[in-house]
TORZAPA-714444 format. One record per residue: z, y, x of N, C-alpha, C in turn. Coordinates in steps of 0.02 Angstrom, whole numbers, plus 50000, padded with zeros to 5 digits. Example, Ala and Ser with C-alpha at 12.3 -4.5 7.8 and 13.67 -1.06 7.14 Angstrom:
<pts>
503904971650660503904977550615503904983550660
503544988850642503574994750684503945000250645
</pts>
This chain:
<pts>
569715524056386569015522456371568795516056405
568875513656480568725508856502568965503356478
569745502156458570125498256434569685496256360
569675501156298569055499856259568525497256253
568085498856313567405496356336567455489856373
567745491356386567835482956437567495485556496
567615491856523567135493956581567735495656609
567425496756690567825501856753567745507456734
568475511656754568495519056753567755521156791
567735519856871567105522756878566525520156839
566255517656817565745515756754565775520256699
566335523156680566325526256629566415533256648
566575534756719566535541556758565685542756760
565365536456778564665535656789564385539856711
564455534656681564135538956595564155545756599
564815546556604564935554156584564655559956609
564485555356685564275561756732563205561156697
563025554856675562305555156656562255561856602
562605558356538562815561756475562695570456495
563225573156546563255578756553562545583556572
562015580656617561475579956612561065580856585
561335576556520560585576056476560715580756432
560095582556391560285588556319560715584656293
561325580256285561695580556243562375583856240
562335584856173562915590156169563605585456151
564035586156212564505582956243565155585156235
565545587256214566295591556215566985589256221
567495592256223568105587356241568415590356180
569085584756133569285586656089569835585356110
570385588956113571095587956125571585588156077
572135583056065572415580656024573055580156076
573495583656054574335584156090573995583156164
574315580256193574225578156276573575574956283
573245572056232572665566556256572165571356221
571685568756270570875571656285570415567656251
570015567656216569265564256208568765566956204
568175563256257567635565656235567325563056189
566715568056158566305565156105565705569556103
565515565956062564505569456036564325570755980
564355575955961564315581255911563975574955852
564095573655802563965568455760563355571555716
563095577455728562165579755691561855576355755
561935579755823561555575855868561495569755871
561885567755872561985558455891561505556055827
561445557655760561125555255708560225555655733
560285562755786559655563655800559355559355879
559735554355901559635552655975559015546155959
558745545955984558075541655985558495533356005
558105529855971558445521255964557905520256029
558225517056055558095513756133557665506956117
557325506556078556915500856074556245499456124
556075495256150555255494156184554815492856155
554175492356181553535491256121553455485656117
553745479956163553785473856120554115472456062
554985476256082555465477056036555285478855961
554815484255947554735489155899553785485355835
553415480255896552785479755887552815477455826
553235470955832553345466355756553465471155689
553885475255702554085477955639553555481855616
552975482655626552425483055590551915480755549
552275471955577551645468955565551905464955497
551555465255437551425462855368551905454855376
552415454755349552745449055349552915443955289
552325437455270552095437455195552495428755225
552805425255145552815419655154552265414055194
551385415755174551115412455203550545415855231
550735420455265550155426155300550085423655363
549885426055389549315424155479550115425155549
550615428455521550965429755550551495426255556
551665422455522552175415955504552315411755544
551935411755613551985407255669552575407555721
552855403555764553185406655794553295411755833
552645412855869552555419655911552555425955894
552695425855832552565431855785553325434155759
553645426655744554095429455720554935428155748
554765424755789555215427255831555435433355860
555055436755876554975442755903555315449755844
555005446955799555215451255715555925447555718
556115441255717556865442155699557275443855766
556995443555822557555447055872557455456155832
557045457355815556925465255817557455466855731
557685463055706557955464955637558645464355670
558815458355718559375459255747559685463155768
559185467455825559395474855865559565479655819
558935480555765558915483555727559575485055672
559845479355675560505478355606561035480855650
560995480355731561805483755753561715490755769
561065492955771561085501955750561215504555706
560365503155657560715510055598561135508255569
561335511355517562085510755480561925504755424
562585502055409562645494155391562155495455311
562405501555281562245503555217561405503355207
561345507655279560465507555267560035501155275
560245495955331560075489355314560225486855278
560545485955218560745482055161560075484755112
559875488955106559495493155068558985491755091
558635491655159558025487155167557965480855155
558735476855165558365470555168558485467855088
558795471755042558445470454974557925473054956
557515478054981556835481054973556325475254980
556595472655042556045468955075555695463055025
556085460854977555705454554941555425459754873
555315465954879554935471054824554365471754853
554155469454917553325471454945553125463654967
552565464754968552135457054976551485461255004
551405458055063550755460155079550355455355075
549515456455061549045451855051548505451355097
548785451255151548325449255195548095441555218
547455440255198547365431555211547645427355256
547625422255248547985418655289547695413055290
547165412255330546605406955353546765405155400
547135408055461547215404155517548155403055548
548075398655570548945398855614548785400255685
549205406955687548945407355787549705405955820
550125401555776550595399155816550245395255881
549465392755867549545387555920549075390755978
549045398655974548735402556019549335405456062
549945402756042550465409756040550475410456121
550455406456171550525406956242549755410656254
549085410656248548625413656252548845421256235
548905422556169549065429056141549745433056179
550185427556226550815430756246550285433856339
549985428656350549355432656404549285436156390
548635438956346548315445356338548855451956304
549655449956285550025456056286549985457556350
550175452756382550355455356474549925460156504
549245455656494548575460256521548705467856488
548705467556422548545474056405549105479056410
549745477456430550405482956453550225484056524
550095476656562550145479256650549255482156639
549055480556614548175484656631547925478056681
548035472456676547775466556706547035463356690
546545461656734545945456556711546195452956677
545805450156637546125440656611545395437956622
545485432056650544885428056643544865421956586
544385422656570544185417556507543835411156515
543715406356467543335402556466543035403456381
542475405756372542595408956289541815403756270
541895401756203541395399256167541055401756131
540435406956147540445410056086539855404256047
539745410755971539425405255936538825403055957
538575397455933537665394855966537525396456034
538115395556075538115395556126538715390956170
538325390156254538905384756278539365388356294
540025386056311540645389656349540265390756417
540735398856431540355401856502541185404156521
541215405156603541875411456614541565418356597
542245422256584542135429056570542665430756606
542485438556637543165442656656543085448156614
543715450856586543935455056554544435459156551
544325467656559544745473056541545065471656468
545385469956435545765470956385545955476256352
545925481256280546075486756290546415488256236
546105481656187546785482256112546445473856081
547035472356040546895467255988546795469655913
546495469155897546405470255812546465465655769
546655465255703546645459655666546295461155602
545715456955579545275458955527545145451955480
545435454455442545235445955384545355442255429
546195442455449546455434955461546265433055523
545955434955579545595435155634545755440155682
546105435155727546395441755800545755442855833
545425447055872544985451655902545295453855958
545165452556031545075457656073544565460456106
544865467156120544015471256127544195475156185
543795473256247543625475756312543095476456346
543195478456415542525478856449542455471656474
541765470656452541605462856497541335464456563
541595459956594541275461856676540455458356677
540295453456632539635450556651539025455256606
539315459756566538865461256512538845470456520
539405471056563539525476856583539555482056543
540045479856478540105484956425540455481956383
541015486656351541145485656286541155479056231
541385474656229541525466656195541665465556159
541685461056100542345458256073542225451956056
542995449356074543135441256078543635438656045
543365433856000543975430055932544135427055987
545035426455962545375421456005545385415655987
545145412755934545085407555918544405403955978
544195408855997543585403956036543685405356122
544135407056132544445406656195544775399656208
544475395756257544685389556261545015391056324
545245392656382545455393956419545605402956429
546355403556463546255409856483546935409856562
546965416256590547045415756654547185423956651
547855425156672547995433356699547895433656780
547495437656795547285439256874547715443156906
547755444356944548055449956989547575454557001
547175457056973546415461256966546755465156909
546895471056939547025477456894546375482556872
546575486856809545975490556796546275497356771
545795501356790546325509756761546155508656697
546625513256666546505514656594546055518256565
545655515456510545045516256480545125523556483
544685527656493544645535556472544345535956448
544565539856358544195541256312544065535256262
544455529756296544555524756232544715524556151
544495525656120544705523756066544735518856007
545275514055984544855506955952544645510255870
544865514155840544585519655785543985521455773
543675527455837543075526555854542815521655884
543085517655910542515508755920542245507755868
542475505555814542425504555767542185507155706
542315514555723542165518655657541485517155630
540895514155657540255513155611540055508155622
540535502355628540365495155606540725493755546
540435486655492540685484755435541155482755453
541375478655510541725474255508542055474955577
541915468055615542065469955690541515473055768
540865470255740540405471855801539965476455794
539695478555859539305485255854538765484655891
538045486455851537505487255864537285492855846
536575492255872536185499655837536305501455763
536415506855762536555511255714535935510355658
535935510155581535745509655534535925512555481
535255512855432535305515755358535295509055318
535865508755289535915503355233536015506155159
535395505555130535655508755042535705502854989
536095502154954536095498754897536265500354830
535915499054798536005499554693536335492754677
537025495954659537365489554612537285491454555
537635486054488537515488254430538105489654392
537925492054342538535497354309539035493154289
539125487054284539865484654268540325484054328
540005483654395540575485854449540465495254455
540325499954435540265505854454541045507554463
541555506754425542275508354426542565505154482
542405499854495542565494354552542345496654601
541755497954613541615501354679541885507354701
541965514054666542385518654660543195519454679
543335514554655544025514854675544045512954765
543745512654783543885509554867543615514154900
543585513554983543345518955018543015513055067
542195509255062541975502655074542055505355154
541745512055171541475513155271541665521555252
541835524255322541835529955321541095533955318
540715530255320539895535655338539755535555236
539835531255206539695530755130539475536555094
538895536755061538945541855024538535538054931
538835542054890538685541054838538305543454782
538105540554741537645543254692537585540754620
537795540954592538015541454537537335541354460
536865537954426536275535354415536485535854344
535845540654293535995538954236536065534754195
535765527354200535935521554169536585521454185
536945523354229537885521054242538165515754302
537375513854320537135511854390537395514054448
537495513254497537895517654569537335513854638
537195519554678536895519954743537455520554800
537545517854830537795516954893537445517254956
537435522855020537145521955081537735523455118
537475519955186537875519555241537445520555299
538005522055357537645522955411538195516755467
537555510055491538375506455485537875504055573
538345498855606538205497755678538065489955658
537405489855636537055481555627537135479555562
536875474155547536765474655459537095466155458
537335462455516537565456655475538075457455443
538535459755460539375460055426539185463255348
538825470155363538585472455281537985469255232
537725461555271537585458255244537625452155199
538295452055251538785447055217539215448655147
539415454555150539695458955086539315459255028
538715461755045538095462154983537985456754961
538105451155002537835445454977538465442854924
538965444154922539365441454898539355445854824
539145450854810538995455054761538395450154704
537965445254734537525442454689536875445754671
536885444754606536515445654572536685452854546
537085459054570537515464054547537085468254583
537215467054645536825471454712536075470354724
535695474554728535185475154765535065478854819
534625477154857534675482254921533925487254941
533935491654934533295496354932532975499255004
533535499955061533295499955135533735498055168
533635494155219532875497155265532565490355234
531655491055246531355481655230531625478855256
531605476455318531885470355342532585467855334
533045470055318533715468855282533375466555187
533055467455150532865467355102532685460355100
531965459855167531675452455170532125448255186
532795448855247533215443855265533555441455203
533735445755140534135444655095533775440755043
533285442755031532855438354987532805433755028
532365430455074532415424355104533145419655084
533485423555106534245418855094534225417455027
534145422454994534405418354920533755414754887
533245413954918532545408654898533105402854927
533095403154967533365395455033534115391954988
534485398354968535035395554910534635393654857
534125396754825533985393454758533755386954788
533395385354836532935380154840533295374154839
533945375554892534605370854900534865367054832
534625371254787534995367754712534365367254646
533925365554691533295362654678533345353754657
532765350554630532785343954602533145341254642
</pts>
Protein backbone atom coordinates (compact mmCIF):
# COMPACT_ATOMS: atom_id res chain seq x y z
CA UNK A 1 0.00 0.00 0.00
CA UNK A 2 2.70 2.58 0.81
CA UNK A 3 4.74 1.65 -2.22
CA UNK A 4 1.24 2.50 -4.20
CA UNK A 5 0.56 5.67 -2.38
CA UNK A 6 3.73 7.07 -2.47
CA UNK A 7 3.37 7.15 1.40
CA UNK A 8 5.33 5.64 4.59
CA UNK A 9 4.23 2.41 6.03
CA UNK A 10 3.63 4.41 9.22
CA UNK A 11 1.33 6.95 7.28
CA UNK A 12 -0.60 4.36 6.07
CA UNK A 13 -0.52 2.47 9.63
CA UNK A 14 -1.74 6.13 10.57
CA UNK A 15 -5.00 5.89 8.15
CA UNK A 16 -5.85 2.69 9.12
CA UNK A 17 -5.75 3.17 12.68
CA UNK A 18 -8.24 6.74 11.90
CA UNK A 19 -10.48 4.56 9.43
CA UNK A 20 -10.91 1.95 12.22
CA UNK A 21 -12.49 4.66 14.32
CA UNK A 22 -14.71 6.07 12.25
CA UNK A 23 -18.27 4.40 11.26
CA UNK A 24 -16.61 3.09 8.38
CA UNK A 25 -17.07 -0.21 7.52
CA UNK A 26 -13.52 -1.44 7.01
CA UNK A 27 -12.67 -5.31 6.44
CA UNK A 28 -9.75 -7.40 5.34
CA UNK A 29 -10.04 -9.55 2.16
CA UNK A 30 -7.60 -12.32 1.82
CA UNK A 31 -6.41 -13.67 -1.31
CA UNK A 32 -3.74 -16.80 -1.00
CA UNK A 33 -1.04 -15.27 1.38
CA UNK A 34 -1.85 -11.51 0.74
CA UNK A 35 -4.20 -9.40 2.77
CA UNK A 36 -6.20 -6.26 1.70
CA UNK A 37 -7.98 -3.92 3.21
CA UNK A 38 -11.03 -2.28 1.87
CA UNK A 39 -14.44 -0.34 2.28
CA UNK A 40 -17.44 -1.98 1.65
CA UNK A 41 -18.21 -0.26 -1.92
CA UNK A 42 -22.42 0.75 -0.77
CA UNK A 43 -20.64 2.73 2.00
CA UNK A 44 -17.94 4.39 0.26
CA UNK A 45 -20.75 5.51 -2.50
CA UNK A 46 -22.35 6.93 0.71
CA UNK A 47 -19.11 8.93 2.34
CA UNK A 48 -19.65 12.72 2.24
CA UNK A 49 -17.21 14.71 -0.48
CA UNK A 50 -14.81 16.72 1.63
CA UNK A 51 -15.48 19.98 0.00
CA UNK A 52 -15.43 23.68 2.00
CA UNK A 53 -17.91 26.42 1.68
CA UNK A 54 -15.71 28.30 -0.33
CA UNK A 55 -15.04 25.10 -2.29
CA UNK A 56 -18.83 24.20 -2.78
CA UNK A 57 -20.26 28.31 -2.82
CA UNK A 58 -19.65 28.78 -6.67
CA UNK A 59 -21.43 25.81 -7.71
CA UNK A 60 -24.53 27.48 -7.00
CA UNK A 61 -24.20 30.40 -8.44
CA UNK A 62 -26.09 30.89 -12.11
CA UNK A 63 -23.22 30.64 -14.64
CA UNK A 64 -24.51 32.62 -17.94
CA UNK A 65 -22.16 33.70 -20.90
CA UNK A 66 -22.84 37.33 -19.89
CA UNK A 67 -24.36 37.29 -16.35
CA UNK A 68 -23.05 39.38 -13.21
CA UNK A 69 -20.87 36.41 -12.45
CA UNK A 70 -18.43 36.23 -15.35
CA UNK A 71 -15.78 38.15 -13.55
CA UNK A 72 -12.82 36.82 -12.31
CA UNK A 73 -13.64 36.45 -8.70
CA UNK A 74 -16.45 34.47 -9.42
CA UNK A 75 -15.11 32.29 -11.59
CA UNK A 76 -12.25 31.24 -10.70
CA UNK A 77 -13.40 29.82 -7.78
CA UNK A 78 -16.24 27.80 -10.00
CA UNK A 79 -13.47 26.44 -12.18
CA UNK A 80 -11.16 25.32 -9.30
CA UNK A 81 -14.55 23.74 -7.89
CA UNK A 82 -15.42 21.67 -11.38
CA UNK A 83 -11.81 20.63 -11.06
CA UNK A 84 -12.11 18.97 -7.54
CA UNK A 85 -15.26 18.13 -8.52
CA UNK A 86 -14.20 16.03 -11.93
CA UNK A 87 -11.54 13.85 -9.77
CA UNK A 88 -14.43 12.59 -7.47
CA UNK A 89 -17.54 11.62 -8.81
CA UNK A 90 -17.36 9.11 -11.41
CA UNK A 91 -15.90 10.12 -14.92
CA UNK A 92 -19.47 8.97 -16.46
CA UNK A 93 -21.44 11.27 -14.20
CA UNK A 94 -19.34 14.36 -15.16
CA UNK A 95 -19.52 13.81 -18.75
CA UNK A 96 -23.32 13.95 -18.34
CA UNK A 97 -23.27 17.24 -16.55
CA UNK A 98 -21.02 18.87 -18.50
CA UNK A 99 -23.18 18.16 -21.64
CA UNK A 100 -26.27 19.19 -19.59
CA UNK A 101 -24.68 22.26 -18.79
CA UNK A 102 -25.07 24.22 -22.27
CA UNK A 103 -29.17 22.87 -21.93
CA UNK A 104 -29.73 25.61 -19.03
CA UNK A 105 -29.19 29.34 -19.38
CA UNK A 106 -29.97 31.33 -16.61
CA UNK A 107 -31.42 34.88 -16.94
CA UNK A 108 -30.31 36.74 -14.50
CA UNK A 109 -29.31 40.50 -15.57
CA UNK A 110 -26.23 41.48 -16.06
CA UNK A 111 -25.85 45.25 -15.49
CA UNK A 112 -22.90 45.22 -13.51
CA UNK A 113 -19.13 43.61 -13.54
CA UNK A 114 -18.02 43.05 -9.88
CA UNK A 115 -14.82 41.74 -11.24
CA UNK A 116 -13.58 45.13 -10.21
CA UNK A 117 -15.04 44.71 -6.58
CA UNK A 118 -13.53 41.26 -6.48
CA UNK A 119 -10.79 42.16 -3.60
CA UNK A 120 -13.68 44.19 -1.63
CA UNK A 121 -16.14 41.19 -2.02
CA UNK A 122 -13.01 38.67 -1.16
CA UNK A 123 -13.12 41.13 2.39
CA UNK A 124 -16.53 40.84 3.30
CA UNK A 125 -16.28 36.74 2.60
CA UNK A 126 -13.61 36.90 5.34
CA UNK A 127 -15.73 39.10 7.63
CA UNK A 128 -18.63 37.01 7.26
CA UNK A 129 -16.85 33.22 7.91
CA UNK A 130 -14.44 34.71 10.80
CA UNK A 131 -17.60 36.89 12.21
CA UNK A 132 -15.20 40.06 11.72
CA UNK A 133 -16.22 44.11 11.78
CA UNK A 134 -15.43 45.58 8.40
CA UNK A 135 -15.14 49.15 8.31
CA UNK A 136 -16.41 51.13 5.42
CA UNK A 137 -16.25 54.21 3.67
CA UNK A 138 -19.90 53.94 1.96
CA UNK A 139 -21.70 56.61 -0.32
CA UNK A 140 -24.97 56.38 0.09
CA UNK A 141 -27.40 58.05 -2.22
CA UNK A 142 -28.00 62.13 -1.81
CA UNK A 143 -25.67 61.86 0.55
CA UNK A 144 -21.76 62.55 1.36
CA UNK A 145 -19.39 59.53 2.00
CA UNK A 146 -19.30 58.86 5.90
CA UNK A 147 -17.24 55.71 7.82
CA UNK A 148 -19.39 52.92 8.84
CA UNK A 149 -18.65 49.90 11.05
CA UNK A 150 -20.29 46.83 10.31
CA UNK A 151 -21.46 43.25 11.54
CA UNK A 152 -21.84 41.51 8.24
CA UNK A 153 -24.32 38.71 8.21
CA UNK A 154 -25.06 37.68 4.50
CA UNK A 155 -24.73 39.05 0.88
CA UNK A 156 -27.70 38.84 -1.33
CA UNK A 157 -27.94 39.40 -4.92
CA UNK A 158 -31.13 41.10 -6.42
CA UNK A 159 -31.42 42.39 -10.04
CA UNK A 160 -27.85 42.21 -10.70
CA UNK A 161 -26.88 44.03 -7.43
CA UNK A 162 -24.71 42.50 -4.54
CA UNK A 163 -26.28 43.66 -1.05
CA UNK A 164 -24.83 43.28 2.25
CA UNK A 165 -26.97 43.29 5.17
CA UNK A 166 -25.76 43.87 8.82
CA UNK A 167 -25.83 45.54 11.97
CA UNK A 168 -24.60 49.13 11.57
CA UNK A 169 -22.78 50.33 14.51
CA UNK A 170 -23.79 54.14 13.86
CA UNK A 171 -27.49 53.49 13.23
CA UNK A 172 -27.61 50.72 15.63
CA UNK A 173 -29.65 48.32 13.65
CA UNK A 174 -30.11 46.23 10.90
CA UNK A 175 -28.64 47.81 7.22
CA UNK A 176 -28.16 47.29 3.91
CA UNK A 177 -25.29 48.31 1.73
CA UNK A 178 -24.77 48.04 -2.28
CA UNK A 179 -21.28 47.28 -2.84
CA UNK A 180 -21.12 49.23 -5.54
CA UNK A 181 -21.13 52.30 -3.17
CA UNK A 182 -18.55 51.17 -0.86
CA UNK A 183 -15.61 53.22 -1.74
CA UNK A 184 -13.32 52.00 0.79
CA UNK A 185 -13.37 48.95 3.03
CA UNK A 186 -11.08 47.54 5.92
CA UNK A 187 -11.38 43.99 7.95
CA UNK A 188 -10.81 44.84 11.79
CA UNK A 189 -9.74 42.68 14.29
CA UNK A 190 -13.22 43.60 16.08
CA UNK A 191 -15.10 40.38 16.31
CA UNK A 192 -18.94 39.96 16.74
CA UNK A 193 -21.05 36.86 18.03
CA UNK A 194 -23.32 35.42 15.78
CA UNK A 195 -26.57 37.04 14.98
CA UNK A 196 -29.27 35.14 17.14
CA UNK A 197 -32.31 34.58 15.45
CA UNK A 198 -31.00 35.91 12.22
CA UNK A 199 -32.65 35.30 9.37
CA UNK A 200 -31.96 36.88 5.69
CA UNK A 201 -35.62 35.13 4.54
CA UNK A 202 -37.38 36.72 7.25
CA UNK A 203 -35.30 40.05 6.73
CA UNK A 204 -36.75 40.25 3.91
CA UNK A 205 -39.89 38.48 3.80
CA UNK A 206 -42.10 41.92 3.59
CA UNK A 207 -40.04 44.05 1.53
CA UNK A 208 -40.51 44.37 -2.48
CA UNK A 209 -37.27 44.39 -3.04
CA UNK A 210 -34.27 45.01 -0.79
CA UNK A 211 -35.14 47.60 2.14
CA UNK A 212 -37.33 47.69 5.04
CA UNK A 213 -39.57 50.16 6.45
CA UNK A 214 -42.82 50.45 8.12
CA UNK A 215 -45.11 48.02 7.17
CA UNK A 216 -48.00 48.88 4.62
CA UNK A 217 -51.24 48.20 2.71
CA UNK A 218 -50.61 48.49 -0.96
CA UNK A 219 -53.75 47.59 -3.27
CA UNK A 220 -53.82 47.77 -6.90
CA UNK A 221 -56.39 47.15 -10.02
CA UNK A 222 -54.62 46.16 -13.15
CA UNK A 223 -56.43 45.52 -16.27
CA UNK A 224 -57.62 42.45 -17.82
CA UNK A 225 -55.12 41.95 -20.59
CA UNK A 226 -52.29 41.31 -18.00
CA UNK A 227 -54.81 39.22 -15.61
CA UNK A 228 -53.02 35.79 -16.97
CA UNK A 229 -49.66 37.56 -16.61
CA UNK A 230 -50.07 38.46 -13.30
CA UNK A 231 -51.29 35.03 -12.21
CA UNK A 232 -48.74 33.11 -13.31
CA UNK A 233 -46.07 34.60 -10.75
CA UNK A 234 -45.99 34.67 -7.03
CA UNK A 235 -45.17 39.00 -7.07
CA UNK A 236 -44.63 39.02 -2.54
CA UNK A 237 -45.46 36.47 -0.16
CA UNK A 238 -48.19 38.69 1.83
CA UNK A 239 -50.33 38.97 -1.87
CA UNK A 240 -53.69 38.35 -1.95
CA UNK A 241 -56.09 38.26 -4.86
CA UNK A 242 -59.26 39.07 -6.34
CA UNK A 243 -60.45 38.26 -9.21
CA UNK A 244 -63.27 41.26 -10.79
CA UNK A 245 -66.10 40.67 -13.10
CA UNK A 246 -65.03 42.79 -15.97
CA UNK A 247 -61.79 40.16 -16.00
CA UNK A 248 -59.94 42.93 -14.18
CA UNK A 249 -57.59 41.60 -11.16
CA UNK A 250 -57.00 43.35 -7.55
CA UNK A 251 -53.85 42.87 -6.02
CA UNK A 252 -52.97 43.77 -2.10
CA UNK A 253 -49.97 43.48 -0.25
CA UNK A 254 -48.64 43.93 2.96
CA UNK A 255 -45.08 45.19 1.96
CA UNK A 256 -42.05 47.17 4.21
CA UNK A 257 -42.24 50.81 2.34
CA UNK A 258 -43.79 51.62 -0.90
CA UNK A 259 -40.68 52.79 -3.02
CA UNK A 260 -39.46 49.48 -4.49
CA UNK A 261 -43.46 48.61 -5.02
CA UNK A 262 -43.52 51.82 -6.55
CA UNK A 263 -41.18 51.38 -8.86
CA UNK A 264 -42.93 48.08 -10.20
CA UNK A 265 -46.39 49.74 -10.58
CA UNK A 266 -44.93 52.27 -12.29
CA UNK A 267 -43.59 50.24 -14.86
CA UNK A 268 -47.13 48.62 -15.38
CA UNK A 269 -48.34 52.22 -17.03
CA UNK A 270 -51.27 52.95 -17.95
CA UNK A 271 -52.38 49.01 -16.98
CA UNK A 272 -52.10 49.60 -13.17
CA UNK A 273 -53.84 51.75 -10.98
CA UNK A 274 -53.41 52.10 -7.44
CA UNK A 275 -56.49 52.38 -4.98
CA UNK A 276 -54.51 52.55 -1.35
CA UNK A 277 -53.17 53.96 0.66
CA UNK A 278 -53.69 58.10 -0.67
CA UNK A 279 -50.49 59.11 -0.38
CA UNK A 280 -48.85 56.39 -2.56
CA UNK A 281 -51.79 57.28 -5.09
CA UNK A 282 -50.79 61.21 -4.91
CA UNK A 283 -46.89 60.29 -5.20
CA UNK A 284 -47.86 58.28 -8.35
CA UNK A 285 -49.97 60.66 -10.00
CA UNK A 286 -47.58 63.50 -9.36
CA UNK A 287 -44.92 61.43 -11.17
CA UNK A 288 -46.70 60.71 -14.09
CA UNK A 289 -48.10 64.68 -14.40
CA UNK A 290 -44.10 65.57 -14.12
CA UNK A 291 -43.54 62.67 -17.03
CA UNK A 292 -46.35 64.04 -19.06
CA UNK A 293 -45.17 67.58 -18.58
CA UNK A 294 -41.46 66.46 -19.57
CA UNK A 295 -42.85 65.71 -23.12
CA UNK A 296 -44.72 68.79 -23.22
CA UNK A 297 -44.13 71.73 -26.12
Amino acid sequence: MAEQLGATPRAICRDLEVLEKLPVQLYTDKNGKESYWKIDPDFRNRLSVPFTLRNFSPSILPRTPSGPWTGPFFMIPYNRFSRKSGRIFPSLFSKRMGGLRGSFLSGIPAQKDYGVYREFIKVIQEAIEGRRVLQLLYHPRDQSPAERKVNPYAVHLRNGTLYVIGHCHLRKNIRTFMVDRMQKIKLTEESFPAPLGFSLENYLRHSFGMFREDLIRVKVRFHKSITRYLLERRWHPSQKIKKLKDGSLELAFEVAGIKEIKTWILGFGSLAKVLEPASLVKEIKDDLEKSLRSYGA
